[in-house]
NUVOGU-132039 format. One record per residue (C-alpha): x, y, z negated. Coordinates in nm, 4 decimals, m for minus. Each point is the difference from the previous one (the first is absolute). Layout:
% residues N
ATOM         c1         c2         c3
ATOM          X          Y          Z
...
//
This chain:
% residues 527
ATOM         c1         c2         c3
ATOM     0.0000     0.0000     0.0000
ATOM     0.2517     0.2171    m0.0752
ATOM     0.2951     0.0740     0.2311
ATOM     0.3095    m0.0901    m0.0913
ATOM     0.3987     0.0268     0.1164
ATOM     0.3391     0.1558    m0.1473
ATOM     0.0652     0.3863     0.0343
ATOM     0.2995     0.1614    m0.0187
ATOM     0.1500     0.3665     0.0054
ATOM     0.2655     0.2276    m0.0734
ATOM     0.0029     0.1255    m0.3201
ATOM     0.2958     0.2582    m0.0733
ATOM     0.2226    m0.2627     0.2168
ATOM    m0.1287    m0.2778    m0.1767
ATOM    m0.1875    m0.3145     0.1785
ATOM    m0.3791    m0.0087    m0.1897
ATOM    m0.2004    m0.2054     0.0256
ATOM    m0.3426     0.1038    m0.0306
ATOM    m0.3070    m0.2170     0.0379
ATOM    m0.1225    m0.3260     0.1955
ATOM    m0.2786    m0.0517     0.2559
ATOM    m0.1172    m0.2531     0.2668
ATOM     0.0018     0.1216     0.3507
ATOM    m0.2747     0.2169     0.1089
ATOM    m0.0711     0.2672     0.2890
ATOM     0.0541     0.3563    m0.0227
ATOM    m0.0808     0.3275     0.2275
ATOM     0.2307     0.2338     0.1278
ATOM    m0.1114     0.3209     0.0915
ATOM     0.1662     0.2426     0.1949
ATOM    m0.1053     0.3051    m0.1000
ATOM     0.0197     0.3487     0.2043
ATOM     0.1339     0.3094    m0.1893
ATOM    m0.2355     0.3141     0.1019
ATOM     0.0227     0.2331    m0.3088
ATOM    m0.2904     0.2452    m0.0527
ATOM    m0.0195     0.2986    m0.2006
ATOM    m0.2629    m0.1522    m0.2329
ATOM    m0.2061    m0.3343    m0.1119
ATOM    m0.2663     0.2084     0.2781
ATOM    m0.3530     0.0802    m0.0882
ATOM    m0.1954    m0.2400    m0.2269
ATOM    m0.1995    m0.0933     0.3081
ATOM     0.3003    m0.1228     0.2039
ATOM     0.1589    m0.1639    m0.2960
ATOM    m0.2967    m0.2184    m0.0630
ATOM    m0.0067    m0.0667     0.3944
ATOM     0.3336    m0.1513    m0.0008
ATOM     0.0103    m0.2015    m0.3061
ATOM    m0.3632    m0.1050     0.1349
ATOM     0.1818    m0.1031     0.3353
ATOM     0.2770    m0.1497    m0.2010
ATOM    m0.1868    m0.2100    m0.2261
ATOM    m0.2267    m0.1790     0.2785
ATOM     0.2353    m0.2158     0.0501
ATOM    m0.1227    m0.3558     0.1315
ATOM     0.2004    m0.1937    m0.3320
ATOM    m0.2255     0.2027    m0.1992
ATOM    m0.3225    m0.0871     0.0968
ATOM    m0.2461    m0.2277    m0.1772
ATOM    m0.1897    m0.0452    m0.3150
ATOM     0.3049    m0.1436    m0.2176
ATOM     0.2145     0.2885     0.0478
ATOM     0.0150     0.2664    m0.2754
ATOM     0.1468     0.3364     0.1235
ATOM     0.0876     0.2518    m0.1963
ATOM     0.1861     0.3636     0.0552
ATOM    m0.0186     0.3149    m0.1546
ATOM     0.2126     0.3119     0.0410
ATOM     0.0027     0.2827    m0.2089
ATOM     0.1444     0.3948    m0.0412
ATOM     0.2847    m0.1154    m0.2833
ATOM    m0.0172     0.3364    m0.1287
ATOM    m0.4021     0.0777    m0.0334
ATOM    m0.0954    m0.3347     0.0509
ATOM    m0.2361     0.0565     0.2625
ATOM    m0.1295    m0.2976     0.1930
ATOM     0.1396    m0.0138     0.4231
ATOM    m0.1250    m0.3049     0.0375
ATOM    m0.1581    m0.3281    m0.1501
ATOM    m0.1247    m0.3467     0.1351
ATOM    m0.0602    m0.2523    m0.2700
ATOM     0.1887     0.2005    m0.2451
ATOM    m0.1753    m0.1296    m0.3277
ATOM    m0.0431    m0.3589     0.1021
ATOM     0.1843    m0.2232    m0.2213
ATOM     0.2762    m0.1715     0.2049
ATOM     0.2944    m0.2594    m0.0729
ATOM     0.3266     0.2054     0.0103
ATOM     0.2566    m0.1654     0.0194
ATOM     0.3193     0.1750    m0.1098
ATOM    m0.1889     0.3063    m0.0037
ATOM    m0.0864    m0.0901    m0.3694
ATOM     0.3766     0.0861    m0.0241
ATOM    m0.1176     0.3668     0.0085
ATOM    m0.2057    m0.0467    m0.3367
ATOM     0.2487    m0.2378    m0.1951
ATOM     0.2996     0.2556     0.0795
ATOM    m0.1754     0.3468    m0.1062
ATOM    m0.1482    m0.1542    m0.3195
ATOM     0.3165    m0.1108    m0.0613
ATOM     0.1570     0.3273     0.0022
ATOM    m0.2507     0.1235    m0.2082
ATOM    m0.0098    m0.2490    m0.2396
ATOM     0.3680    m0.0810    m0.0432
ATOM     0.1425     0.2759     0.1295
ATOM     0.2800     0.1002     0.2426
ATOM     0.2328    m0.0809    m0.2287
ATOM    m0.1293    m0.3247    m0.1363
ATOM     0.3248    m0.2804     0.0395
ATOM     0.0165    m0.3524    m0.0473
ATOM     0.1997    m0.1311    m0.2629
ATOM     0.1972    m0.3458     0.0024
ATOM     0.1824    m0.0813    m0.2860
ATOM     0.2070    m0.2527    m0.1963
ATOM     0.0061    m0.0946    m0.3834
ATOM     0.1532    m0.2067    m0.2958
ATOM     0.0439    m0.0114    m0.3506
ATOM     0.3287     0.1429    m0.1216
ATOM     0.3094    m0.1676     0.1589
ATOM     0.3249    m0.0927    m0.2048
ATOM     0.2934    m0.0006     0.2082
ATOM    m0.0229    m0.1223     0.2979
ATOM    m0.2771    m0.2575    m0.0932
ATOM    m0.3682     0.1117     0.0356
ATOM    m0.2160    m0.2138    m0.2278
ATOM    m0.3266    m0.1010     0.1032
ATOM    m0.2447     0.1257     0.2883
ATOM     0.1040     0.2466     0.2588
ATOM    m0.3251     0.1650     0.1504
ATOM    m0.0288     0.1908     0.3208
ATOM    m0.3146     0.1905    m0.0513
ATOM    m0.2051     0.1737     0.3369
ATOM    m0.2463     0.2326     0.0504
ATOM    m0.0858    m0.0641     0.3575
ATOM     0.3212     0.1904     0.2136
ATOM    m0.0723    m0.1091     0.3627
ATOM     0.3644     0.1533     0.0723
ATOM     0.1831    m0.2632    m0.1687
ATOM     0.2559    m0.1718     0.2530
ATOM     0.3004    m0.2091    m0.0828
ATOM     0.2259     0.2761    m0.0380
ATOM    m0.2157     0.1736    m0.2711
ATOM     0.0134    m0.3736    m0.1849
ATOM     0.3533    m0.0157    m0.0038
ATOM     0.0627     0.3523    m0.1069
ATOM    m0.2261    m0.0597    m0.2734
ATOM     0.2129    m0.3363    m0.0966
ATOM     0.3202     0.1930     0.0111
ATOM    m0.1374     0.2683    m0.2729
ATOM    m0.0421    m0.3472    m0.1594
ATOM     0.3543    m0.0918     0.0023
ATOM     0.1259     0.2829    m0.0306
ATOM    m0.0961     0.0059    m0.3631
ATOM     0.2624    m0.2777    m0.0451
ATOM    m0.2600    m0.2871     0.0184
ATOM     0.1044    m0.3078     0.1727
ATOM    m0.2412    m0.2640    m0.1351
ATOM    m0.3631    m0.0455    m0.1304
ATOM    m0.0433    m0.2683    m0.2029
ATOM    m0.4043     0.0108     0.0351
ATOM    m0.2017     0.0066     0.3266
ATOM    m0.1343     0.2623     0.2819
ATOM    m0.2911     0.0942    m0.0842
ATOM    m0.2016     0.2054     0.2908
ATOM    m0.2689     0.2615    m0.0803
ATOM    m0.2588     0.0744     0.2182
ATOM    m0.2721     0.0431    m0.2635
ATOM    m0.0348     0.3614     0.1238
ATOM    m0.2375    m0.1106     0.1928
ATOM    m0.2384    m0.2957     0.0157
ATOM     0.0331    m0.3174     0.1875
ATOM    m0.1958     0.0144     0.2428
ATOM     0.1998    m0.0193     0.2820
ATOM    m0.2304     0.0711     0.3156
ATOM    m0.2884     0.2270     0.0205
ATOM    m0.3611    m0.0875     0.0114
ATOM    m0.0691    m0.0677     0.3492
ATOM     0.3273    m0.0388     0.1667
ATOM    m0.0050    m0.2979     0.2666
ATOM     0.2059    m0.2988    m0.1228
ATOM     0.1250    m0.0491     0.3456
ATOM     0.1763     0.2992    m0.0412
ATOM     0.1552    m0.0750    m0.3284
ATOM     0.3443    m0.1052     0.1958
ATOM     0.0551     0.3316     0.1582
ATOM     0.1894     0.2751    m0.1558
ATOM    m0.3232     0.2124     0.0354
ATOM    m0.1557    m0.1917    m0.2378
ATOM     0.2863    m0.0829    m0.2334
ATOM    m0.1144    m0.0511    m0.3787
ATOM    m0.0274     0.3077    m0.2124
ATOM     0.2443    m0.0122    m0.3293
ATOM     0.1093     0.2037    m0.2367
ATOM     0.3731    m0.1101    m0.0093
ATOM     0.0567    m0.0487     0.4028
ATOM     0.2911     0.0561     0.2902
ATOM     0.0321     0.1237     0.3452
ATOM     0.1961    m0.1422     0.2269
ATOM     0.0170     0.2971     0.2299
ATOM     0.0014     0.3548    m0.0044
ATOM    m0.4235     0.0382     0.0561
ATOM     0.0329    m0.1444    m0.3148
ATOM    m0.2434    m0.3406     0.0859
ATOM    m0.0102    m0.0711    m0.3474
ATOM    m0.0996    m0.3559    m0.0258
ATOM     0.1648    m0.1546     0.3788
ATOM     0.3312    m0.1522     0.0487
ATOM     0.1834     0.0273     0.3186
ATOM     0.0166    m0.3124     0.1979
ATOM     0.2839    m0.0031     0.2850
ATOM    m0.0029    m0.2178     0.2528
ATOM     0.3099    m0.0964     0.2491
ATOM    m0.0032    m0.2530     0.2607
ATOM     0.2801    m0.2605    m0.0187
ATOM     0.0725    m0.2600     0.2816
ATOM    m0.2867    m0.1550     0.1977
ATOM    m0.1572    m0.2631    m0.1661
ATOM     0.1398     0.0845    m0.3075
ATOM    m0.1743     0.1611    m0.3369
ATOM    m0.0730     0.3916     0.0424
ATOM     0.2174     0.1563    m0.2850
ATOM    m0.2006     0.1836    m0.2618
ATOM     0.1214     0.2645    m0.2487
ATOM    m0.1839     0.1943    m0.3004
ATOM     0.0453     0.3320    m0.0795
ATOM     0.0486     0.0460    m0.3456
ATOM     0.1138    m0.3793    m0.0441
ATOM    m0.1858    m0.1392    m0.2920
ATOM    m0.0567    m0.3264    m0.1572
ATOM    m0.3224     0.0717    m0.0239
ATOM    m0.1246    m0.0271     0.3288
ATOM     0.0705    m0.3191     0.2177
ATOM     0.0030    m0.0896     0.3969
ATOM    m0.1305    m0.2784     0.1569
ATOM     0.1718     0.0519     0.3047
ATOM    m0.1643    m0.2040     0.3312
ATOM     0.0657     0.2231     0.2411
ATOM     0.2943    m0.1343     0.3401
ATOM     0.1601     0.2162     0.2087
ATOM    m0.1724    m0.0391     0.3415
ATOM     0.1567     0.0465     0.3259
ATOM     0.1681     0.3577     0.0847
ATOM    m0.2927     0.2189     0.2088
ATOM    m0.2830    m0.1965    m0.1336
ATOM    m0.2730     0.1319    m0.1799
ATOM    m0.0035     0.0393    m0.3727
ATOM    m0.2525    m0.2094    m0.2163
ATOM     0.1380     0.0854    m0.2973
ATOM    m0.2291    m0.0196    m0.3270
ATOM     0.0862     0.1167    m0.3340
ATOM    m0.2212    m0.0352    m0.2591
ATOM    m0.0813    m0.0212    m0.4074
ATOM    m0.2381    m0.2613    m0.0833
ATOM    m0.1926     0.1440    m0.2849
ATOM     0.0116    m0.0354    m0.3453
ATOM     0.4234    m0.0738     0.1013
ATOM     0.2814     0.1661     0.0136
ATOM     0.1609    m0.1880     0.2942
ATOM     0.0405     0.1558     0.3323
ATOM    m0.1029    m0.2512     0.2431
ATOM     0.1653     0.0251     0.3781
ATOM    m0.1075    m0.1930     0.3115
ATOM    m0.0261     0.0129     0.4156
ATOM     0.3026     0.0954     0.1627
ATOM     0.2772     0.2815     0.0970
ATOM     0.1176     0.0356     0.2926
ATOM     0.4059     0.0129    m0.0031
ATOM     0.1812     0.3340     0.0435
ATOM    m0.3044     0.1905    m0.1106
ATOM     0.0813     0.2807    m0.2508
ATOM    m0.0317    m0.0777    m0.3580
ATOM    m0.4142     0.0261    m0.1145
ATOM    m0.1140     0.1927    m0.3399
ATOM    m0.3349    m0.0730    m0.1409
ATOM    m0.1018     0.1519    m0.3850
ATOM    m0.1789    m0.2968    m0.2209
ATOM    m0.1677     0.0446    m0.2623
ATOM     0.1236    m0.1779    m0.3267
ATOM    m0.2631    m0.1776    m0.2688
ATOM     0.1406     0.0673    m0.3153
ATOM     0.1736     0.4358     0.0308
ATOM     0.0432     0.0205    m0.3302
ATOM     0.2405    m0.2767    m0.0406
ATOM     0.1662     0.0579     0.3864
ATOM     0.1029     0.3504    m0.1309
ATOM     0.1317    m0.1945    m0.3347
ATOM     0.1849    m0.2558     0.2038
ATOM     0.1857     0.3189     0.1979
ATOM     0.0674     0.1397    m0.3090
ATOM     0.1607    m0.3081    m0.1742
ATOM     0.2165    m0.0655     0.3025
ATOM     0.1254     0.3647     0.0043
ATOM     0.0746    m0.0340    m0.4230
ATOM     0.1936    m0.3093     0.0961
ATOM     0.2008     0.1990     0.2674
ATOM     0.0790     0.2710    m0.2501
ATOM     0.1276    m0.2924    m0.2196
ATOM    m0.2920     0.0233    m0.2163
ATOM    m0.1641    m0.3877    m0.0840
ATOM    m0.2961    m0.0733    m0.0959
ATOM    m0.0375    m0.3258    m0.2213
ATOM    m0.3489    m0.0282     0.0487
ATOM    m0.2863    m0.0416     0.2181
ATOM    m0.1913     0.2637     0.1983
ATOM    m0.3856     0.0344    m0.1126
ATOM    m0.2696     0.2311     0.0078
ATOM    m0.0187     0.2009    m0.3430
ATOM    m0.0491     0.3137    m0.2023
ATOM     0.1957     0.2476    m0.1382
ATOM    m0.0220     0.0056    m0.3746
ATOM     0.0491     0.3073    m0.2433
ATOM     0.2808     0.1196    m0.1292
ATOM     0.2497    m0.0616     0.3026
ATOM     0.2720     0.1797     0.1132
ATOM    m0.0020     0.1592     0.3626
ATOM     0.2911    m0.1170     0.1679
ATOM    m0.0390     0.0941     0.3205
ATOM    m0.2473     0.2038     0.2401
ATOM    m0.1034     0.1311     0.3293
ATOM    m0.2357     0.2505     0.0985
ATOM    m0.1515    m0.0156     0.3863
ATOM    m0.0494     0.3329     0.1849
ATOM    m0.2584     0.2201    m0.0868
ATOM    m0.3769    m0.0683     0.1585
ATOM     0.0046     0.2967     0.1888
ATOM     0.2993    m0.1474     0.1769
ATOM    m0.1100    m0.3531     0.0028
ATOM    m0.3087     0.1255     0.1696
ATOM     0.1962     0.0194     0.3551
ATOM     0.0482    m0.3799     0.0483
ATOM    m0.3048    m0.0806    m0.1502
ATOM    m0.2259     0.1879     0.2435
ATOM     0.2894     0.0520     0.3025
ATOM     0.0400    m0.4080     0.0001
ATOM    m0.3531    m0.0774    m0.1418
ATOM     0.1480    m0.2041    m0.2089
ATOM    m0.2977    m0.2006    m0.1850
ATOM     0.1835    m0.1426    m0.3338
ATOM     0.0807     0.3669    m0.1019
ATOM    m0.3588     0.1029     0.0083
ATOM    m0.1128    m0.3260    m0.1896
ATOM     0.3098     0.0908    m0.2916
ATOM    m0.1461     0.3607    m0.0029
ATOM    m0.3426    m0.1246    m0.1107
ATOM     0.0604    m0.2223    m0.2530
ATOM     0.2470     0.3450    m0.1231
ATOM    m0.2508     0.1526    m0.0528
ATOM    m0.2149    m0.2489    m0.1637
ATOM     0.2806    m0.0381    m0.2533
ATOM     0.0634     0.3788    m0.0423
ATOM    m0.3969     0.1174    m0.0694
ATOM    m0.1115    m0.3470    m0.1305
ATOM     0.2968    m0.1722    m0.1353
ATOM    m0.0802    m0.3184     0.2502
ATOM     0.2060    m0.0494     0.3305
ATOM    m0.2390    m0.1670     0.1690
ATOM    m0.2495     0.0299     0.3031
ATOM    m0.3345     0.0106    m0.1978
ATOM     0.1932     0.2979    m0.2155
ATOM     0.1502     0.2231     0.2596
ATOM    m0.2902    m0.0103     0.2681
ATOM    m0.2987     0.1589    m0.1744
ATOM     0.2816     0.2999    m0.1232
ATOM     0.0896     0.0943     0.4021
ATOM    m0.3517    m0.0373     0.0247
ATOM    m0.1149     0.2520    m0.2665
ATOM     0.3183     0.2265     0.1523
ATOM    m0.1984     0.0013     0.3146
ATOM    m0.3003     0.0954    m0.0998
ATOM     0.1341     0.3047    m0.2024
ATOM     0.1026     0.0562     0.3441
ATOM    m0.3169     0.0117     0.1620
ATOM    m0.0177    m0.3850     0.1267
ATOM    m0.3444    m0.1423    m0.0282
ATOM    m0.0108    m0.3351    m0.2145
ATOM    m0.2720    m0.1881     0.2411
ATOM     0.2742     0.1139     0.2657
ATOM     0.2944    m0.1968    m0.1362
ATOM     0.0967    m0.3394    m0.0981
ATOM     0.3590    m0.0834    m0.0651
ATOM     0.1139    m0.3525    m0.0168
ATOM     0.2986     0.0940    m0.0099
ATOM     0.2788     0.2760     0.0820
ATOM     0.1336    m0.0875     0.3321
ATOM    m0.2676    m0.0191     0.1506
ATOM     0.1118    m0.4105     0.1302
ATOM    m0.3480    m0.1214    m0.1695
ATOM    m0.2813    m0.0225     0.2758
ATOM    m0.2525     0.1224    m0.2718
ATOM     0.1281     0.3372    m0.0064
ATOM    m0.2339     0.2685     0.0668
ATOM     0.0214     0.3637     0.0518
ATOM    m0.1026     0.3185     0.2438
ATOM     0.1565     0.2233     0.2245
ATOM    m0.1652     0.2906    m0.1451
ATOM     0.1275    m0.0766    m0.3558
ATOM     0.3955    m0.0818     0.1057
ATOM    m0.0168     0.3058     0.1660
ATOM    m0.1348     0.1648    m0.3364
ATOM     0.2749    m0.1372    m0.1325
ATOM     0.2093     0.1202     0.2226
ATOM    m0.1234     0.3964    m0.0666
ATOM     0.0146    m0.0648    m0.3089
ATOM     0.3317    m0.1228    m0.0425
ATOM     0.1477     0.3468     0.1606
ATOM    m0.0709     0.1725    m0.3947
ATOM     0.2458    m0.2113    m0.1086
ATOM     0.3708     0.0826    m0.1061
ATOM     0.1274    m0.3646     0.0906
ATOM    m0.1757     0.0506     0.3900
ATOM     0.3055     0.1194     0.1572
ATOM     0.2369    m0.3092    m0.0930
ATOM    m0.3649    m0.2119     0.0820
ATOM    m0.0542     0.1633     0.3427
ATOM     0.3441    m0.0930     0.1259
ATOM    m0.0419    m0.2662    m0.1032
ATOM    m0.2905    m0.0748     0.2226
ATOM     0.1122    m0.1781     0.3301
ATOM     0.0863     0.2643     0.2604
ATOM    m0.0834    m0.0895     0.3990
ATOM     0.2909    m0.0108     0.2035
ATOM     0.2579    m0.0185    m0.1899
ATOM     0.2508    m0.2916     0.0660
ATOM     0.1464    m0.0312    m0.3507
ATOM    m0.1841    m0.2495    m0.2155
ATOM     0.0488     0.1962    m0.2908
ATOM    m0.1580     0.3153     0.1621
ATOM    m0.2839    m0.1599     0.2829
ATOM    m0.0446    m0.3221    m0.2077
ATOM    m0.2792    m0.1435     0.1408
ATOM    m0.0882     0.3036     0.2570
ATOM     0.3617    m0.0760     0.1252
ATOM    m0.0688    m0.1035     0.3423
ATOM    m0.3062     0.1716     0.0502
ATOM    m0.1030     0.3319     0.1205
ATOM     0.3158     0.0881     0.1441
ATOM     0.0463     0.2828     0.2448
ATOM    m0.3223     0.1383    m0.1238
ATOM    m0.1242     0.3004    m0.1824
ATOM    m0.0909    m0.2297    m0.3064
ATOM     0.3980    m0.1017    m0.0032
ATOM     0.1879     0.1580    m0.3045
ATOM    m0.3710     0.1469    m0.0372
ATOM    m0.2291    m0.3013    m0.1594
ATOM     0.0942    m0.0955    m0.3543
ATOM    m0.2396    m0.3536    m0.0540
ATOM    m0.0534    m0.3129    m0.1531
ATOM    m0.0647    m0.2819     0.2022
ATOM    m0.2025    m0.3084    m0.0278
ATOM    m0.0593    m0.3418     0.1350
ATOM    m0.1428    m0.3370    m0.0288
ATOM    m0.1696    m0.2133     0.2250
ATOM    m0.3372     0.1643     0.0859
ATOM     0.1412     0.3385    m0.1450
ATOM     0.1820     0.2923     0.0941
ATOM     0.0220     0.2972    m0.2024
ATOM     0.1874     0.3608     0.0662
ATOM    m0.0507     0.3071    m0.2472
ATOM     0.2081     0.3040    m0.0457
ATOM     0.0699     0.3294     0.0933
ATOM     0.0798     0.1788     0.3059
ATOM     0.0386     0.3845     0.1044
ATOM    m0.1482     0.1637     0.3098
ATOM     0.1944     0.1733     0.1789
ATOM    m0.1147     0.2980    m0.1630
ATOM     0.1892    m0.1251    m0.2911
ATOM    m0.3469    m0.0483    m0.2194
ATOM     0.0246    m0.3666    m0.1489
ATOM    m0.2408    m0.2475     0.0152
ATOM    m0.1182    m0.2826    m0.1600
ATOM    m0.1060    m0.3098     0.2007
ATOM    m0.1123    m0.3721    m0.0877
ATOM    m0.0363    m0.3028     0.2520
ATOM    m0.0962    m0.3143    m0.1331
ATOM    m0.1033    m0.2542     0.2627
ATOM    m0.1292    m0.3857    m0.1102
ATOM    m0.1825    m0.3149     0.2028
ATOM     0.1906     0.1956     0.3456
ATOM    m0.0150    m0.2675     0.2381
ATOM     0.3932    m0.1787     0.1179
ATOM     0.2865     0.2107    m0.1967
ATOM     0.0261     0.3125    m0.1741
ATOM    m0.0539     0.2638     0.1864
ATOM     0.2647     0.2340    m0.1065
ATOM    m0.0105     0.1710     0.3341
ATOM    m0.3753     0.1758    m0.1272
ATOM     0.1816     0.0951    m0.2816
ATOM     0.2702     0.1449     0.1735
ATOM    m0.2255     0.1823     0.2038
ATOM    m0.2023     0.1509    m0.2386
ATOM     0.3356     0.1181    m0.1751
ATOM     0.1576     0.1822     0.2279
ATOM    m0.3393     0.1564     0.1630
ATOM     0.0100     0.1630    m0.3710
ATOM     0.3685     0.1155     0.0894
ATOM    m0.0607     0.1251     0.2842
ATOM     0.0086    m0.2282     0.2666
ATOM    m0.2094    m0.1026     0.2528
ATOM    m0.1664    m0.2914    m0.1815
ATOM    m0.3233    m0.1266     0.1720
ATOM     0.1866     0.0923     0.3278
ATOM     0.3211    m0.1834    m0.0607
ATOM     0.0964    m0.2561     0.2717
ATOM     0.0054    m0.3126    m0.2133
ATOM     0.1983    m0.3146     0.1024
ATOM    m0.1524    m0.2346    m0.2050
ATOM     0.2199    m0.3849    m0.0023
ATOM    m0.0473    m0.2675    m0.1860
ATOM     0.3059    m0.1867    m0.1158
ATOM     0.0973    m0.3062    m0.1891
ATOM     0.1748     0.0889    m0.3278
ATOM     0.3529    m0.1964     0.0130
ATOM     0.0213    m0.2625    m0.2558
ATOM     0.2899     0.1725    m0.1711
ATOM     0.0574     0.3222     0.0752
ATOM     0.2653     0.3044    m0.0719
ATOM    m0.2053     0.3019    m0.0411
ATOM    m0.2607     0.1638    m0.2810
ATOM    m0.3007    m0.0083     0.2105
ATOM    m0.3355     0.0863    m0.1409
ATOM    m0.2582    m0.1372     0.2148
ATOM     0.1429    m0.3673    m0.0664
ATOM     0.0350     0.0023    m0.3820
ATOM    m0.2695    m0.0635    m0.2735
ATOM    m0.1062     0.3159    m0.1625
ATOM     0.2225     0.2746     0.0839
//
């Protein structure tokens, strides 16, 4: 149901991986550049968008559309079609999740990881050593091991007790309600913990990095994992097929393990593959790091590693603070990066109800929302992502959220944050990278994408060329073959300025490679 292959990008010269889908089509519009001096009279705007949005793949009774654009500044209404319908969102839901976040944390709100004992003697720590979490999606393997040298550098070379890890920061629920279990595998659907790691710098908290080479024909693929743990095995099926041939390469996680499970073929000579796997048990994958980086410091650990809490009266011997949310904000909405928005509910859960959970957290961004100006009977929330199918919102309240959101003194850091069209850098165009280019709505649109099959979602802002800003929400469901980004497109940069309705549109449809090198939108789950 739910597409599915391995993404990568550039990230600050570093290869990320992002998310995984299965093939699907995609549109590609071409898109003519004819700036005007204004959105034009309310008349011809509704014209266009009217031309634009009777498009064949949405007609029929199943499909829900939804737009609404609106004055940023006075909030007056250019246009509406199904604006307060109640749609799924996809990664739109992002939208709500990251401003109540800001406003409930705050900008400044880190994540703390940390690492405790009872008093050592000498070089002999008796007892437990706990590494305590609070949910830091930026943890990597280099943060681990910095952390275990402030641990030996306090002149502590063994522990006669065990590891204990602490994720009761949060609950245990792993997944959120409504989350498909076929997706469980797949690093956008990796299991939520208080005490995690990223493998990667778009901090997939939750995934391991699975590296595939092929060897000699005939002969077992080779298969590497990035951090190497104990914790997570391979089951490694998968030959080396003959150089040209076609991949049929499969690499799974059965669930409930934590075995990566590899079969099909290679071909020879083929470049080395990366897929991002989930892992079942974070808490104790980000424990297993850490223990192997102690040991490498020439710190041992007698004991074994278990889940466990932090009791009273220890002594802090080590910690490390993530960025500040304000900061954190840029991956998480640039790289729609699902696991941050799931940690930054059950935040706030814990910080206004002293429970990191789901059932907590929810009903708080909720509340947030309807300070805002968000109808209840408008919004259900399943979750934070927006990757739960039972997710319901409107155009016309994201873009009151988007209005609204312009009072605020953390909405400069937030807007660029926002995706911008055009722009090749991941870190900058994110999920608008490749689209819109050579356009007035390049550099110009600052938006959060969404999609999952059946939905397509675009909401934002925009300025005419008069300069005046506008607010705009798209959110498309039940369209019929893929997501019609290209109507989305459209719409966008008829709001900057283009010619929009008029644009010559060469509309393709293309097979999504099975593995393929670039961040790209219309072929991942709920960016």
């Amino acid at each position: 149901m739910i597409m599915r292959r391995t993404l990568t990008a550039l990230l600050g010269g570093t290869a990320v991986a992002l998310a995984t889908a299965t093939p699907a089509t995609a549109t590609a519009t071409v898109l003519s550049p004819n700036p005007s001096t204004n959105t034009g009279t309310a008349t011809s705007l509704k014209a266009d968008l009217d031309a634009i949005l009777a498009d064949e793949r949405l007609a029929g009774a199943g499909v829900g559309v939804g737009v609404q654009v609106r004055d940023a500044g006075t909030g007056e209404v250019r246009y509406a079609r199904g604006a307060a319908t109640p749609l799924m969102p996809a990664s739109n839901m992002k939208i709500h999740t990251s401003v109540a976040a800001l406003a409930i944390l705050g900008p400044d709100h880190r994540f703390r990881t940390s690492v405790h004992a009872r008093e050592a003697r000498g070089s002999t720590l008796a007892g437990n050593l706990y590494l305590k979490g609070t949910g830091d999606p930026t943890m990597r393997p280099a943060e681990y091991d910095r952390l275990a040298a402030r641990v030996a550098a306090k002149g502590i070379e063994r522990v006669t007790g065990d590891l204990i890890a602490d994720d009761s920061w949060f609950d245990a629920q792993r997944t959120a309600p409504g989350w498909d279990p076929t997706d469980f595998p797949y690093a956008y659907a990796a299991r939520i913990s208080a005490l995690t790691l990223s493998p990667d710098d778009a901090f997939n908290a939750g995934s391991i990095k699975v590296t595939v080479t092929p060897g000699k024909a005939g002969k077992r693929v080779k298969v590497a994992l990035d951090p190497p743990t104990d914790l997570v095995k391979v089951d490694n099926r998968a030959v080396t097929g003959r150089a040209g041939g076609t991949s049929t390469l499969s690499v799974d996680r059965p669930a409930g393990a934590d075995t990566i499970v590899l079969s099909g073929s290679y071909p020879a000579g083929a470049d080395p593959v990366e897929n991002l796997r989930t892992v079942e048990k974070p808490t104790l994958y980000a424990a297993d790091v850490f223990r192997d980086a102690l040991r490498k410091r020439g710190v041992k650990v007698a004991g074994t590693t278990r889940r466990g809490t932090t009791p009273d009266g220890t002594a802090t011997l080590a910690t490390r603070d993530s960025m500040p949310l304000a900061q954190l904000t840029a991956p998480f909405l640039k790289l729609s990066n699902n696991m941050i928005a799931e940690i930054l509910v059950k935040s706030i859960g814990r910080e206004t109800k002293g429970q990191g959970s789901w059932q907590a957290g929810l009903p708080v961004i909720e509340r947030y929302l309807a300070s805002q100006g968000v109808p209840a009977e408008r919004l259900e929330m399943t979750d934070g992502s927006g990757l739960s199918r039972s997710n319901r919102t409107t155009p016309q309240d994201i873009g009151t959220v988007l209005k609204k959101a312009q009072s605020k003194t953390w909405f400069p850091a937030w807007y660029q944050a926002l995706p911008i069209a055009g722009d090749p850098d991941p870190m900058t165009g994110g999920t608008l990278r490749n689209r819109m280019a050579k356009t007035p709505a390049a550099g110009n649109v600052h938006a959060k994408t969404g999609t999952l099959t059946g939905a397509t979602a675009l909401s934002g802002y925009v300025r005419e060329p008069s300069g005046r800003r506008l607010i705009f929400s798209i959110v498309l469901n039940g369209y019929s073959g893929g997501a019609p980004k290209d109507i989305e497109d459209r719409i966008a940069v008829r709001l900057a300025g283009g010619t929009g309705a008029g644009a010559r549109r060469a509309t393709t449809t293309r097979q999504a490679p099975a593995i393929g090198p670039r961040l790209e939108c219309s072929w991942t789950m709920t960016c």
